[in-house]
C-alpha positions, 0 to 999 in steps of 0.5 A: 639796513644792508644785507651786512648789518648784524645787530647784538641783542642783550639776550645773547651771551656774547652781548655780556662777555664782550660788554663786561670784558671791555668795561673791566679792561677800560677801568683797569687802563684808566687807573693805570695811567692815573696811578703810574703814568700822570704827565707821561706823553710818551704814554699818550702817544702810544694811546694815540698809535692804538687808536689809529691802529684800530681804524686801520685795522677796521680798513685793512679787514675791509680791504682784504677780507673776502667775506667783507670787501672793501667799498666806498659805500660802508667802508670809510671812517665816515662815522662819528664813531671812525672820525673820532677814532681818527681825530682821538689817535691824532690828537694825541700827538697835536694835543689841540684844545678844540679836537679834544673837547670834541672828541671827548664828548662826541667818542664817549657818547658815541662808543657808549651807545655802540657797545650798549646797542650794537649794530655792526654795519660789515657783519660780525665775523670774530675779527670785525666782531671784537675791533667793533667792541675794542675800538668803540670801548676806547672811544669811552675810555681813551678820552678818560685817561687823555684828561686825567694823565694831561690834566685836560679839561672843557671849557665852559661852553665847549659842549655847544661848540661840539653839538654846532660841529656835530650838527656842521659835520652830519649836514655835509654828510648828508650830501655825500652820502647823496652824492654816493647813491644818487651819481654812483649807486653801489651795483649791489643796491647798497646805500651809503648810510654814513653817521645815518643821515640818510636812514635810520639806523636799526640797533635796539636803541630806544633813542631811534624811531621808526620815522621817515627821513628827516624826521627820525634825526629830531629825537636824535637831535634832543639826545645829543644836547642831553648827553652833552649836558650830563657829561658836561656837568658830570666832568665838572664835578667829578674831574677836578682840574675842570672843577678846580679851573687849573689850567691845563698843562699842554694846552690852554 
């Protein structure tokens, strides 16, 4: 844990007006586009320029803040939870079959679990304060209304697909995050710690344990085939275009 990780405790009272806040704007954005806006791409688009502002807004803070500071080290969008920012917005206007599945399953499990147990690695200033919230509740709710105003849906076997990809992806990170500390340490004794392969991360999650290196991934491990079992199985029967098998309409 650097010396910039802020961790939220359900027993402050932001923990719950941030959290309820940006539930209640995220079920209010879903029924929206549902109701007014079924097929409407240029609507999908914007989606997609939102999320790529708030990652840029994440790096520009970065960049420009004083009390922040940029660095190579914690500032890249090298999280899961950045990359599928990145990959959401973009996806928006590729509209490929394979980014959305992942991102689907990878954004709404790794922003449900940031906002319930957050842990904000650049501080919580109000501005980095309320983009970690903003971002990481449209990572859950952006998937959601991409697939209901496209008509998009999974694949049988996509959610297997996504944990190789997941497993793919934090195996090279492993490496960069050791190229990072090891050929050019941070002069301030910070770690690059991208997607926690290198350390555990330290947000109140009952998911994490307080095990060495590599052994704390495992139960990480088990964890993301369970999410990926239970959103698999719950967008088959509650998504009826995945339960129907209706093609989708922009991609197939």
């Amino acid at each position: 844990m650097s010396e910039h990780d802020v961790i939220i405790s359900a027993s402050e009272p932001r923990y719950w007006v941030l959290l309820l806040s940006c539930t209640a704007f995220g079920i209010w954005a879903v029924r929206y586009f549902s109701r007014h806006l079924h097929g409407n791409m240029t609507a999908i688009r914007q989606v997609g320029i939102f999320m790529l502002f708030l990652q840029s807004c994440d790096l520009l803070l970065a960049l420009f803040h004083p009390e922040i500071g940029f660095s190579i080290h914690r500032s890249l969008p090298l999280h899961f939870c950045g990359l599928n920012a990145v990959l959401i917005g973009l996806n928006c206007f590729w509209m490929n079959r394979a980014v959305f599945s992942f991102t689907t399953f990878m954004g709404m499990i790794g922003g449900a679990h940031s906002v319930l147990t957050p842990q904000l690695p650049s501080g919580d200033l109000l501005p980095l304060l309320i983009l970690f919230y903003v971002k990481h509740a449209a990572l859950v709710f952006a998937p959601i209304i991409i697939a209901r105003t496209c008509d998009l849906h999974f694949r049988r076997f996509d959610w297997i697909r996504t944990y190789g990809w997941a497993v793919l992806l934090s195996t090279l990170m492993m490496g960069f995050n050791a190229l990072l500390n090891l050929q050019f340490p941070h002069p301030e004794g910070a770690v690059a710690n991208y997607m926690y392969v290198w350390e555990a991360p330290v947000a109140d999650n009952p998911l994490i344990f307080d095990w060495p290196w590599p052994w704390y991934l495992a139960p990480l491990h088990v964890a993301l085939l369970v999410h990926l079992i239970l959103l698999n199985a719950a967008f088959r029967k509650w998504h009826p275009w995945t339960s129907a098998g209706k093609p989708a309409r922009w991609f197939e």
